[in-house]
N, C-alpha and C positions, 0 to 999 in steps of 0.2 A: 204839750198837746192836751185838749181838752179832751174828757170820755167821752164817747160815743165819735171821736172822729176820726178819720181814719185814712194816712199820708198817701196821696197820688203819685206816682212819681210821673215826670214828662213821658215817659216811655210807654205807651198802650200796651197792657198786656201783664205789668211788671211790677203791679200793686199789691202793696205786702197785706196780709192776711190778717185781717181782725179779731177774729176768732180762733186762739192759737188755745191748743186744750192742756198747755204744760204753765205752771204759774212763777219759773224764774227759766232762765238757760242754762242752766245744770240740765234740770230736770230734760228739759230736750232735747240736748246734747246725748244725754246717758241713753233715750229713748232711740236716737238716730243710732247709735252708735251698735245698741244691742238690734237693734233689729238689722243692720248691715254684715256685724258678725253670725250672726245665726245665720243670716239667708248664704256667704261665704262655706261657713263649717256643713249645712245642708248640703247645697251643691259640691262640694266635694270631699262629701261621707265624710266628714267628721276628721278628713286631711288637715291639721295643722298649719303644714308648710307649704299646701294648696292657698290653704284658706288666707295665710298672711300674706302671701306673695300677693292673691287678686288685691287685696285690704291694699296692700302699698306699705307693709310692718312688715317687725320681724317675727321673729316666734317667741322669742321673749316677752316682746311688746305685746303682742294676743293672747299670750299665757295673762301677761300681767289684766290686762281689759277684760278676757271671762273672768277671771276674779275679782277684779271692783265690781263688775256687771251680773256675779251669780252665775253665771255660765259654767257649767259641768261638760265637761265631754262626753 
């Protein structure tokens, strides 16, 4: 695809975003990821086992993601 253009897809409505503010899919993954857990560990005061159950993990798994993500409880 050349610069500046930007894929329609048939579906009205459903056009992917040309101005994406993260410069590979790491970077925006790690950004979805931490802002889904904080808003979880927020909402249920800093709950763990609240917090992974909404997430769809376990507590292992969310132990392990604030720590790749910087996340302190």
């Amino acid at each position: 695809m050349a610069e500046g253009e930007s894929l329609t897809p048939q579906k009205p409505g459903n056009q992917v975003p040309v101005d994406i503010p993260f410069t590979n899919l790491k970077e925006a993954r790690e950004a979805v990821e931490r802002q889904m857990v904080l808003k979880a560990l927020l909402k249920h005061s800093g709950n763990i086992s609240h917090s992974a159950a909404e997430l769809g993990i376990s507590r292992p798994t969310l132990y392990q993601l604030m720590q790749k993500l910087g996340i302190r409880r």
